[in-house]
N, C-alpha and C positions, 0 to 999 in steps of 0.2 A: 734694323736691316733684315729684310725678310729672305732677300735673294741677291740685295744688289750689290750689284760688281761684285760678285761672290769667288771668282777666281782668276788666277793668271790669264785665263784663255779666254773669259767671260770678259774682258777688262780692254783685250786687244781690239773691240771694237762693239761699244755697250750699244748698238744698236739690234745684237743677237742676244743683249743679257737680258734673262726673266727678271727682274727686279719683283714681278707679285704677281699671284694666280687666285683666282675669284670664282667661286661658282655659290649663284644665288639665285630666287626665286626672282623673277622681275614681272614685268605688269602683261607679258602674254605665253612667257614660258621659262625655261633653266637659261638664264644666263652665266657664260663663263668671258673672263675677261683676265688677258694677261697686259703686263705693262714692261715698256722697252725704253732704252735709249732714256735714263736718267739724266735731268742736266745739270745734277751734281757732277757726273762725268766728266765737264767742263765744256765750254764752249766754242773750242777751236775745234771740234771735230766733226766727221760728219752728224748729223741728227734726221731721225723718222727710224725707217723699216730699211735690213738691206735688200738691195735688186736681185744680191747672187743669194739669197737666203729665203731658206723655208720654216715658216711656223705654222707649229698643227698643233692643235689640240686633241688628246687622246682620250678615249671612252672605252672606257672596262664593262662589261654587263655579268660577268658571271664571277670577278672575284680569284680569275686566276693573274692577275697584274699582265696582263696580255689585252693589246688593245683589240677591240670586237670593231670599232668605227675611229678614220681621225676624219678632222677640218681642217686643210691644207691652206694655207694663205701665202701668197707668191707676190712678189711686188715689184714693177717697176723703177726707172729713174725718176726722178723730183725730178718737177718743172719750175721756174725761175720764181715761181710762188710756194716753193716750196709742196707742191701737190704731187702725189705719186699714185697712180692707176694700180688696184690690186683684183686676185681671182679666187676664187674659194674654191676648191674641191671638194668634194667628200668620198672614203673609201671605204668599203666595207669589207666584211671578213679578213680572207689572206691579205687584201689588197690594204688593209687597214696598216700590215707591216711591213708595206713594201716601199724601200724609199724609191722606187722607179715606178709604179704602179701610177696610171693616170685618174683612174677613178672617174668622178661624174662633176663638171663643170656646172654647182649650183647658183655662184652669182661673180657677175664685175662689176667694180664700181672706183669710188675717189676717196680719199685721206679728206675727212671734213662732213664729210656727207652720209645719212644715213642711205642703205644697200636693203631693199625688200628680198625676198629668199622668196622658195615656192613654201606652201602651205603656212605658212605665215609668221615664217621664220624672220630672221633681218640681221644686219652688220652693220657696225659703225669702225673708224678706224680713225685718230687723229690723236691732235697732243692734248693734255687735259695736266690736272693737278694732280700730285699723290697724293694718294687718300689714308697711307700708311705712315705710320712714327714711331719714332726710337729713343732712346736717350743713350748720348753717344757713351756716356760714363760708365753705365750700365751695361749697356754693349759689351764694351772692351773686358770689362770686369767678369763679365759671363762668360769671353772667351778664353781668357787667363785661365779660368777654374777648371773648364773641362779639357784645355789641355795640361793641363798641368797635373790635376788629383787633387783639387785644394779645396776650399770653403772659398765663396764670390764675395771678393774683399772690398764690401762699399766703407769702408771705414773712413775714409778721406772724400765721400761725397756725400754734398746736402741737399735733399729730396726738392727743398725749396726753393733750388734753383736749377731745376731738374729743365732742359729743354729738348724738343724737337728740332732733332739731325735736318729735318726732312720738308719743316715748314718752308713755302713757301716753293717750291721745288717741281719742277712737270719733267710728264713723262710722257710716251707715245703709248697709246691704248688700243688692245684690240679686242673688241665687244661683240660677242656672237650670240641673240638670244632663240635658242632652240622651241619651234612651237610642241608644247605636247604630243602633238598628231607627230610629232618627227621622230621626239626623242622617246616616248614612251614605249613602244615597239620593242625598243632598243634594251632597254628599262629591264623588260620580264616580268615575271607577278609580282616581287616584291619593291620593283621601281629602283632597288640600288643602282649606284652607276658609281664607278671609280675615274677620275677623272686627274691626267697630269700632261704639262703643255713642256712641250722641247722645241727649240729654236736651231739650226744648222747651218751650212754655210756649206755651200757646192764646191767641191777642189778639183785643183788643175788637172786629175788625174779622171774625171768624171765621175767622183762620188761624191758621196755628205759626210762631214764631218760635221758630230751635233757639238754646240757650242755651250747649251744650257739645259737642264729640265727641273722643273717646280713640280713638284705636287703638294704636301703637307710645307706650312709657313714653318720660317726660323730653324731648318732644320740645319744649312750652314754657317751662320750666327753661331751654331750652339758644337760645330763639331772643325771647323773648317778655319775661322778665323787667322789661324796660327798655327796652320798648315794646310798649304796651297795646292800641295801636291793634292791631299785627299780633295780637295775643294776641287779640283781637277777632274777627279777620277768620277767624284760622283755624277758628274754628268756625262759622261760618257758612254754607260751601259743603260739596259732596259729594265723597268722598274722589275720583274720576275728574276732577277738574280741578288738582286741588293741583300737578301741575307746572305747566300753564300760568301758575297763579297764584300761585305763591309759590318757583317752582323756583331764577329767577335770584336772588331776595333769599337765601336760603338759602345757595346756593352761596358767595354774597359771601361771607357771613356765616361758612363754616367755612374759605373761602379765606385771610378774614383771621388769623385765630387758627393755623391751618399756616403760613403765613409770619410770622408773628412768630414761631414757634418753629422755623420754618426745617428742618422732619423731611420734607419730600418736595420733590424737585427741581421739580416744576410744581404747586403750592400751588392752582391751578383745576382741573388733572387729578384731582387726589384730591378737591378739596372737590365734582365732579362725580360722583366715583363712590360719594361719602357722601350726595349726595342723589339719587342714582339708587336705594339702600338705603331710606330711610326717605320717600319720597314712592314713589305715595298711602301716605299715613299711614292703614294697616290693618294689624291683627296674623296671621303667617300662623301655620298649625297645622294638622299634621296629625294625623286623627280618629285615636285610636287607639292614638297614642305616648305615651312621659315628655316632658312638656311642660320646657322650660327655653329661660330667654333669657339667652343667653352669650356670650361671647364669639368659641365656634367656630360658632355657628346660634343662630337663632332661630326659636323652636319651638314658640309660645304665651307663655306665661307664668308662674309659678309665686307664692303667696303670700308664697315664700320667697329667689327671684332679686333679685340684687343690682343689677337695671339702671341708679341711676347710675353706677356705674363705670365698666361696659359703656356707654354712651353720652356720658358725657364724654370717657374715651377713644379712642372710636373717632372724634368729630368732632375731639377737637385734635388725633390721630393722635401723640398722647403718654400717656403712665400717669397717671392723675387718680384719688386715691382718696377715701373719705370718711372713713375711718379709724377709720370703726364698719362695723356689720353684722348679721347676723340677730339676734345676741345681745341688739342693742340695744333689740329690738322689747319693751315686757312684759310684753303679752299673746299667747300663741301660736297659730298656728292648728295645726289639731286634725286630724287624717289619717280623720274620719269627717263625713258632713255634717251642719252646713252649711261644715264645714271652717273659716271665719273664726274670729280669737279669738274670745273671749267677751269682751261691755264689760267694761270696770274698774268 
């Protein structure tokens, strides 16, 4: 579980919940792709995009967790085929953090359909397979530990029967691939860009209330599970405060789990420099490369990167596997866009 249904408020209507954020190189520029409305969720509720809700995706250029550019995506009602009409925006500078700011209308289009952009940008939007997996045993066991203070108690599970939460499972995708000429600008000489997507929901009062925000995978997995409130909390502020606000719990939190397993001599030294790492929670990436989040960098993200691993490991600063992997996925994403699998 990388994002999804990740909290009370995320849960009230999984069509605003992040379940997964993507940013990777594709066949004409940075692709970033966020995934919605899991139908794990179940099936009695509504499913797609909601009408009264905004998703953007945010672009950092200089490293201060303050977005420089978003991509606004606004969506209509579904027609009786289940199609819903959407509009992109784009804002820049101040207008990048204004949830009223109207910005520049760069394309409409339909749920199903690829969306050309100017300069050779493009959008897809529709439901597709998840491309991510979990093992649910493991899961829960990782969340036990970090709230607790403990060692991640696989004792009562067997690798060999280790399966995927996830097979089998669609989601609503939204695929934005930015052309060079668009995003590089934006980039600067060293081409970094910090990128994380927040989902909202317009209230009766005439504002937004954000419902979700992703940037770095598995970050509530690992902090959130078994406590809802934080799971809450963390999506509600903007990534430039998340150390003030959530730094020392954090810290505690992978302090404890290193000293129960007792792998570094100062258990707050490291659980310090693990949350110097993943706070502000934004994904970095530079324009241009093979995107992959590993073990030796993180470098975006790929459809196909095995991040729990990679972030279980790295906070208990032990080997934590799930004991599946891409294989387990059983729909595949597709190396031409909109790259997502295709639903089951």
């Amino acid at each position: 579980m990388s994002h999804h249904l990740d909290s009370p408020i995320a849960r009230q209507d999984p069509r605003l919940d992040i379940t997964d954020l993507y940013v990777f190189r594709g066949e004409k520029g940075t692709v970033l792709v966020t995934n919605h409305s899991h139908s794990l969720a179940g099936e009695d509720i509504p499913r797609g995009l909601h009408p009264e809700g905004k998703y953007e995706f945010k672009i950092d250029s200089n490293g201060d967790a303050l977005e420089d550019v978003t991509y606004r995506f606004t969506f209509g009602d579904a027609d009786a085929n289940g199609v819903q009409t959407y509009e992109i925006r784009r804002l820049a500078g101040p207008e990048a953090r204004d949830d009223f700011a109207t910005g520049t209308v760069v394309g409409r289009g339909r749920t199903g359909e690829t969306l050309e952009l100017p300069g050779g940008s493009r959008a897809w939007v529709g439901r597709a397979g998840d491309p991510f997996w979990i093992e649910p045993d493991v899961l829960h066991a990782v969340g036990h530990a970090f709230q607790d203070g403990t060692r991640i108690d696989l004792s009562s599970w067997d690798p060999a029967q280790a399966t995927n939460l996830f097979a089998g499972h669609t989601v609503h995708s939204l695929v934005l691939e930015l052309a060079d000429g668009e995003l590089l600008p934006v980039a600067g000489h060293d081409r970094r860009i910090d990128v994380w997507a927040v989902a909202s929901l317009a209230t009766d009062a005439g504002g937004w209330r954000p419902v979700n925000r992703a940037g770095l995978p598995m970050i509530h997995p690992l902090f959130t599970q078994y406590d809802e409130n934080l799971g809450d909390r963390l999506n509600e502020n903007v990534p430039s405060e998340d150390v003030a606000l959530y730094g020392k719990a954090l810290t505690e939190s992978v302090a404890g789990v290193v000293r129960a397993y007792g792998t570094a001599e100062d258990p707050e030294a490291y659980a310090k420099t693990v949350v110097e790492r993943i706070l502000p929670n934004v994904l970095p990436y530079v324009v241009g490369t093979p995107a992959s989040y590993g073990f030796a960098r993180w470098n975006g993200r790929t459809l196909t990167d095995n991040a729990p691993d990679v972030m279980f490991s790295l906070a208990s600063n032990t080997p934590v596997t799930l004991g599946i992997g891409k294989e387990s996925v059983t729909s595949k994403p597709t190396g031409s866009f909109p790259y997502m699998p295709p639903a089951a």
